[in-house]
C-alpha positions in Angstrom: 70.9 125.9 155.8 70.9 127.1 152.1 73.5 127.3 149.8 75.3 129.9 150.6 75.6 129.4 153.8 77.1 125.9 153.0 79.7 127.5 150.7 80.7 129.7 153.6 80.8 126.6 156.3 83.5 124.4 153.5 85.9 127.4 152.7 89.2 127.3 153.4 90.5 130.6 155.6 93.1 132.4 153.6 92.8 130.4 150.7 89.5 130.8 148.6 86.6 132.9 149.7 82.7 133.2 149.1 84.0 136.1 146.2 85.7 133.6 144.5 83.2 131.1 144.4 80.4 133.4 143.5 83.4 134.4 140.0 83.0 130.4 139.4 79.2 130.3 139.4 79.6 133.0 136.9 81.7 131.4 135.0 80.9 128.1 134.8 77.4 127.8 135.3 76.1 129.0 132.1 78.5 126.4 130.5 77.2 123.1 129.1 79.7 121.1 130.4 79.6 119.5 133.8 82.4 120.9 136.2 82.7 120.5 140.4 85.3 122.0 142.0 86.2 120.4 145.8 88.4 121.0 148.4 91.2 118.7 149.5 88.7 116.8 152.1 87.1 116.4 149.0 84.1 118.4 150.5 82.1 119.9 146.8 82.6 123.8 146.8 81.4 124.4 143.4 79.5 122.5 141.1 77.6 123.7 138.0 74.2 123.5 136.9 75.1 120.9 134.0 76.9 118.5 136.5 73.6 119.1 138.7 71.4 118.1 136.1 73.3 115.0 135.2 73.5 113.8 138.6 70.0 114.2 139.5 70.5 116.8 142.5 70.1 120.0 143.2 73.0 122.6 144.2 71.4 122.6 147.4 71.8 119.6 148.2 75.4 119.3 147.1 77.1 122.4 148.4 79.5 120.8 151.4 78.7 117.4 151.5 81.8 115.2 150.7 81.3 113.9 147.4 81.2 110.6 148.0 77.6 111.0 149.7 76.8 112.5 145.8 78.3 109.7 144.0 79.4 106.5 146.0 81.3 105.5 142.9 83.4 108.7 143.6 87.8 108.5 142.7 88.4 111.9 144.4 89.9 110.7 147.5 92.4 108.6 145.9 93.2 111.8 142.9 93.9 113.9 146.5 96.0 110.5 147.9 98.0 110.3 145.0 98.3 113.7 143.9 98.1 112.7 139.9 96.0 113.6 138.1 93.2 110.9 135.8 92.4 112.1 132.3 89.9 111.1 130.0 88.6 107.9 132.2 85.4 106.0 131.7 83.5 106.4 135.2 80.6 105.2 136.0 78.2 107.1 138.7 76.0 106.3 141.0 72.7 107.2 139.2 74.4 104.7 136.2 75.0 107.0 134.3 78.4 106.3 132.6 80.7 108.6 130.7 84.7 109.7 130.4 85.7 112.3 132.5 88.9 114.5 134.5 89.9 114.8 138.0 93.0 117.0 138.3 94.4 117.9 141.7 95.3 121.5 142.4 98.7 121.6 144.3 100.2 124.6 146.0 103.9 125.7 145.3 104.9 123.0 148.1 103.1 120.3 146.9 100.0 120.0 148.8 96.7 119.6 147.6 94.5 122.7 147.7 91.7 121.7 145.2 90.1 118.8 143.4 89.0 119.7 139.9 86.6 117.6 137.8 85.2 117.7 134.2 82.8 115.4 132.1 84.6 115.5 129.3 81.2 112.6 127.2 78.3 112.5 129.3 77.2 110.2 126.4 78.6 106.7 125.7 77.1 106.7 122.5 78.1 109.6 121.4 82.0 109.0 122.5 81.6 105.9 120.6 80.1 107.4 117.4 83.4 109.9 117.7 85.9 106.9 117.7 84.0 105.1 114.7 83.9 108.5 112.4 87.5 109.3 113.5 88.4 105.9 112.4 86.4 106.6 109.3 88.5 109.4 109.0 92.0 107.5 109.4 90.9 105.3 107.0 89.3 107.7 104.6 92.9 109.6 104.6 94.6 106.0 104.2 92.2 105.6 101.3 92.8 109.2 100.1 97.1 108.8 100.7 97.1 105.7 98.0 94.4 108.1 95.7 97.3 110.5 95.6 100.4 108.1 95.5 98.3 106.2 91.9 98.0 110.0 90.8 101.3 110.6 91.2 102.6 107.4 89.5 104.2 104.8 92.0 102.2 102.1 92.6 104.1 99.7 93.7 107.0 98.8 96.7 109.1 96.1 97.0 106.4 93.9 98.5 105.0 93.9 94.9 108.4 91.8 93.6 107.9 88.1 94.4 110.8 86.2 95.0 113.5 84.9 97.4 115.9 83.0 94.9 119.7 84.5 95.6 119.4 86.9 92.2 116.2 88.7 92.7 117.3 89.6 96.8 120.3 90.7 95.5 118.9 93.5 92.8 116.1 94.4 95.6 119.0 94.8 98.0 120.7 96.8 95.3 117.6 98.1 94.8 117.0 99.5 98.7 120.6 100.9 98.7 119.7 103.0 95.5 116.7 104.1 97.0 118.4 105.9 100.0 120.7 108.4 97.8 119.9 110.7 95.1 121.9 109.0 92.6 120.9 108.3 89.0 119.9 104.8 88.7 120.2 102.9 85.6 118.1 99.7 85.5 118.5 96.7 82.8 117.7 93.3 82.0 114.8 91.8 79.4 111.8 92.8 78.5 109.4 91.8 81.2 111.3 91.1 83.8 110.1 93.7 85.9 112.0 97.0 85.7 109.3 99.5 86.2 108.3 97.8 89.3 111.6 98.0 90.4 111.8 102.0 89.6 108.5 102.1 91.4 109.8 100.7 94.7 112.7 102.7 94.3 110.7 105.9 94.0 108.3 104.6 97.1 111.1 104.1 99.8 113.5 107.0 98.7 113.0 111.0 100.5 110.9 111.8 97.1 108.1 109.7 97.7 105.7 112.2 98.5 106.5 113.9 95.4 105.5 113.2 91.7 106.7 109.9 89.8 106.6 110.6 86.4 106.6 108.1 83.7 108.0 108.2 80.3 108.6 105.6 77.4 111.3 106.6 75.4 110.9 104.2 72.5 107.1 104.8 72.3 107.1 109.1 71.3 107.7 109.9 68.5 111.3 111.2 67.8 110.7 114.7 66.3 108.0 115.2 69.5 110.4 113.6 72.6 112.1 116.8 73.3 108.7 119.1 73.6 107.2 115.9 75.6 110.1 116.1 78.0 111.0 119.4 78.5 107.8 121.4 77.5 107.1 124.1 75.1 106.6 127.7 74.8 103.5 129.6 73.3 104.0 129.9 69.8 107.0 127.2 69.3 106.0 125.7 66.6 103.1 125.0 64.7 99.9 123.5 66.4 101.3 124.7 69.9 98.9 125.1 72.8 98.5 128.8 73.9 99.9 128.9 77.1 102.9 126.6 75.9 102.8 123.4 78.0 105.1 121.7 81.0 107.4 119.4 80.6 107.5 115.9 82.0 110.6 117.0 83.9 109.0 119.9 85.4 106.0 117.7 86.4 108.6 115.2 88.3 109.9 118.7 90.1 111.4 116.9 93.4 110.2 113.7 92.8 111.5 110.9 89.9 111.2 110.8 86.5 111.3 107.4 84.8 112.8 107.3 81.3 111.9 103.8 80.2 113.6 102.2 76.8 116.2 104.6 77.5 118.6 102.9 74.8 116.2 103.9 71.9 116.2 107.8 73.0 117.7 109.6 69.5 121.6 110.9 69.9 120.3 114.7 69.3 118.0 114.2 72.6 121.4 112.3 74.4 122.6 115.7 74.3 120.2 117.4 75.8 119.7 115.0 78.4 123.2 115.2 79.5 122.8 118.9 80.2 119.8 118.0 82.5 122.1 115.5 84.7 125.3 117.8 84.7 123.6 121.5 85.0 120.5 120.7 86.7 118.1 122.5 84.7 116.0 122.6 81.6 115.1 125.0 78.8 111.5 124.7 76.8 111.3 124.3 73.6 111.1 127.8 72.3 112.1 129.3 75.6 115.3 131.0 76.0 115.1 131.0 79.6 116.8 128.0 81.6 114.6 126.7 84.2 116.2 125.1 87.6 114.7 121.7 88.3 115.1 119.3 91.4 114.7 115.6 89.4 115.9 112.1 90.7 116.8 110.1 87.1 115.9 106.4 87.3 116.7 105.2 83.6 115.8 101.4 82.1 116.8 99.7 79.3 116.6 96.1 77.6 119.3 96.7 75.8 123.3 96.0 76.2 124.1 100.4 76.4 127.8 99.4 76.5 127.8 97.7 73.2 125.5 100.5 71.8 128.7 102.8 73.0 130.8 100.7 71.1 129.0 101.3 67.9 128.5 104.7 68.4 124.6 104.6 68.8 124.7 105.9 72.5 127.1 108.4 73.9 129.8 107.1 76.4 129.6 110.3 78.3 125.6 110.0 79.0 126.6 106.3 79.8 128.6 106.9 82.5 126.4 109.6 84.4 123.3 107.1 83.9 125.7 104.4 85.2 126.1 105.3 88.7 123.8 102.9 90.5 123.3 99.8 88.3 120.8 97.2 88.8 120.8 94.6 86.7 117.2 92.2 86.8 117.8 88.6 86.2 115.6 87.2 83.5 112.9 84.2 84.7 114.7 81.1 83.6 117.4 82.5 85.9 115.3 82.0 89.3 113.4 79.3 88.5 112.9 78.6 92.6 110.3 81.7 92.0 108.3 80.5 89.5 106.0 79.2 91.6 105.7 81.5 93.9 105.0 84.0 90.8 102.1 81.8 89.7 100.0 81.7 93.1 100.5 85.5 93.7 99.7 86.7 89.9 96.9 83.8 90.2 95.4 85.8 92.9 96.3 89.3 91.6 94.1 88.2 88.3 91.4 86.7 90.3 90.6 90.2 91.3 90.9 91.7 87.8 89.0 89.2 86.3 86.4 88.7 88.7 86.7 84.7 88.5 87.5 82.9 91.5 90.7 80.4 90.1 92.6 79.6 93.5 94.1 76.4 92.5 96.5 74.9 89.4 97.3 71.0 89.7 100.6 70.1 90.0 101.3 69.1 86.4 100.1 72.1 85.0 102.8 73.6 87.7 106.0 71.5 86.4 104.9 72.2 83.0 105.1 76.1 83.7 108.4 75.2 86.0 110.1 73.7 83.2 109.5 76.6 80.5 112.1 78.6 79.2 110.0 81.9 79.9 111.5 83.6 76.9 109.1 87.1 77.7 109.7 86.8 81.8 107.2 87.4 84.1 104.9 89.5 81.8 104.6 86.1 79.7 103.6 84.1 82.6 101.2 86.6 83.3 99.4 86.4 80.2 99.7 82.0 80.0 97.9 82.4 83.4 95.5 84.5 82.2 94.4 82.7 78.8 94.2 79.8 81.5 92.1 81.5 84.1 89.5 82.4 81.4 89.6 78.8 80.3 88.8 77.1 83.2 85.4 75.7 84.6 85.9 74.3 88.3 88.4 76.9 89.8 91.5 75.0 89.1 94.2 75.8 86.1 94.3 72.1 84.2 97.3 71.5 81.4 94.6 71.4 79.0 93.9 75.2 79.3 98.1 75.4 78.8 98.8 77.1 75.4 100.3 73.4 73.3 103.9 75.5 72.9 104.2 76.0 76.7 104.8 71.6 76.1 107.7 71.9 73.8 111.0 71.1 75.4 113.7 73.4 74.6 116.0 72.5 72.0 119.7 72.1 72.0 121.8 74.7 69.0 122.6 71.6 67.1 118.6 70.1 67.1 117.2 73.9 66.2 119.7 74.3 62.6 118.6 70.0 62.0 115.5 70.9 59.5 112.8 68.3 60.2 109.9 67.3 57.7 106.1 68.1 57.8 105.4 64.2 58.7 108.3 64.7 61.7 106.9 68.1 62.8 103.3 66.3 62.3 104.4 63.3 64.6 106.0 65.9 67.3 103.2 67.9 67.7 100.4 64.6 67.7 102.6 63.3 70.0 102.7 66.2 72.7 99.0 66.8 72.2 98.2 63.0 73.7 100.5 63.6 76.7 99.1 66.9 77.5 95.2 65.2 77.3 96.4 62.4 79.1 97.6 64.1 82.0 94.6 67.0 82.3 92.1 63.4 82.2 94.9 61.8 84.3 95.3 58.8 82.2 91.4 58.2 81.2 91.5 56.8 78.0 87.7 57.2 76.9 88.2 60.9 78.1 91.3 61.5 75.7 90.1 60.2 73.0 87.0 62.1 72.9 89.0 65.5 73.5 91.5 64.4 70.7 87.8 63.6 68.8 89.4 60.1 68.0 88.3 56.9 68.4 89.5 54.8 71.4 91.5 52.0 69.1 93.0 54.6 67.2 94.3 56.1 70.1 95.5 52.7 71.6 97.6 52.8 67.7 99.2 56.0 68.3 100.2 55.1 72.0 102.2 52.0 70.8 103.5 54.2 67.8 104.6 56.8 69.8 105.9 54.7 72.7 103.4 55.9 75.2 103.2 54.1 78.1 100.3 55.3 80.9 
């Protein structure tokens, strides 16, 4: 019997006919994608020259035998039982050959099979796999392409980057996460080098502008007479030494996103003004220009400095005040959470390890209750640079006192002991004196040692101990 002959034996009366089947052929055949069509026996009806070749039979001998006896490995049967349908399943055949295929049932409008359809959707393993690989490529390549853009555009940071659990750094990041979900103008104080930008940055990163520009400006750092062209752009010809073309404006560069206006207590009173008509009107005009443009610009302003007394002496306007005063976050300086400090050290520790290329993972525990019991007049940014000078000093991998700048030693003073004036002999004495307890402790009480860093003899040290009332 030959193949046509076979297709007319398996056809369904009323249903499908030899027509039909001769349209599939057509169809499918010069496709290069194996495809079998069967009937609700599961008995093969159609199946294409690619499907042929890959199972390693002929048409001939295909055509109306139940596909089982073509593939023992065969899920047909149970795709007709359950009348759902299997997508994109790894199936492996009788001839080994493995690969991810379909097997849809064809129902009639009351429910009843009619049809089995099937599809090798990766006749190769290899190849399926070398797909997931270079789509994860992909997904990581955009990842890798998403932070690209996000370092272009200014925020760097989230609220990951601020370390710290003591009770007044969670309450400015919770301040901080509130601020982020509005549009308000935030205004964000405290010292120099306690953090602010990075708290402007998280702000940015978890608000509805985060996909838009951050912009960046240092108020205290332009030049006075050059802020207002720096901020809100120029035309062609404006002035002297103008770019032809005229230039854009910091604001319009932060169009829908934030603009950062660090050191905002040093902007001049002439620029107060103009800033003023930015928050209340919503727009700017160039410098030059005579035409307003319309901007879409989140304010988040920083200062180190107390703006209400600035009011008070009539350095900064109240009325700019109290539209940068709507969301106010103030960031506690570091002798303030001293339950972070040491939290600070092991994550900066590992943040300059990568800078610096050097491998420092470890700081004894003196060293540590000598940087716990600072003052930390410069914050976190001071800290940062100690560690530093430290890292580059060490030898072994592990931050010693004896890398410690000698001030970082010096307890702090009292008002009453900093007016006393002392002599060069008692200044002498208090700085010999620290110097042996900081050797001491980096040689952890070795004599011999401390004496040779000190570049002293070993009796003379034993003098100064009893002098100084050193005991080890």
């Amino acid at each position: 019997m030959n193949a046509n002959e076979k297709k007319e034996n398996v056809l369904v009366s009323g249903i499908i006919d030899k027509n039909t089947i001769e349209w599939f052929y057509k169809i499918f055949d010069p496709i290069p994608v194996s495809m079998i069509l069967v009937d609700r026996e599961s008995r093969i009806l159609m199946i294409n020259s690619q499907f042929c070749k890959f199972l390693e039979v002929t048409k001939e001998e295909a055509i109306g035998r139940p596909a089982a006896e073509i593939n023992l490995n065969t899920r047909f049967p149970q795709v007709m039982k359950t009348k759902k349908a299997e997508i994109a399943w790894k199936h492996t055949f009788t001839n080994g050959h493995t690969a991810i295929v379909h097997r849809i049932p064809i129902l009639d409008d009351k429910g009843e099979v009619l049809y089995g359809f099937g599809m090798v959707l990766f006749d190769d393993m290899e190849e399926f796999q070398n797909i997931i690989v270079k789509n994860k490529l992909l997904q990581t390549e955009i990842k890798h392409y998403k932070q690209v853009l996000k370092q272009i555009q200014g925020a760097q940071f989230s609220w990951e980057n601020i370390i710290g659990s003591s009770s007044r750094i969670a309450e400015a990041k919770e301040y901080g996460r509130k601020a982020a979900k509005t549009s308000s103008t935030v205004l964000i104080t405290g010292e120099s080098g306690t953090g602010k930008e990075l708290f402007a940055n998280a702000i940015h990163n978890e608000s509805r502008r985060s996909h838009h520009p951050f912009v960046k400006v240092n108020c205290g750092a332009i030049p006075h007479d050059l802020l207002e062209s720096e901020l809100f752009g120029y035309e062609e010809g404006a002035f002297t030494g103008a770019k032809k073309g005229g230039k854009i404006g910091k604001f319009q560069l932060a169009h829908q996103g934030s603009i950062f206006l660090d050191e905002i207590g040093d902007m001049p009173m002439e620029m107060q003004v103009k800033l003023l008509r930015v928050l209340q009107e919503k727009e700017i005009e160039r410098v030059g220009g005579t035409n307003p443009i319309k901007i879409d610009v989140r304010i988040i302003a920083a200062t180190n400095k107390d703006l209400r007394q600035l009011v008070e002496k009539g350095e900064f306007r109240e009325d700019l005040y109290y539209r940068l005063h709507v969301m106010s976050i103030e960031i506690p300086p570091l002798r303030d959470r001293r339950e972070d400090i040491e939290s600070l050290i092991h994550s900066l520790m590992k943040k300059l390890a990568d800078k610096l290329g050097l491998y420092v993972s470890h700081i004894t525990p003196e060293a540590l209750e000598v940087l716990k019991g600072y003052s930390w007049p410069g914050n976190v940014r001071e800290l940062e640079n100690v560690l530093e000078r430290a890292m580059n000093l060490t030898e072994e991998g592990e931050i010693l006192t004896s890398h410690l700048p000698l001030y970082i030693f010096r307890k702090e003073r009292t008002a009453a002991k900093q007016n006393t004036y002392k002599s060069l002999s008692e200044l002498v004495e208090e700085v010999e004196r620290e110097a042996i307890l900081r050797y001491l402790k980096s040689t952890k009480g070795n004599k011999q040692k401390t004496a040779e860093l000190l570049g002293i003899s070993r009796s003379c040290l034993y003098d100064k101990l009893e002098r100084y009332k050193i005991s080890v």
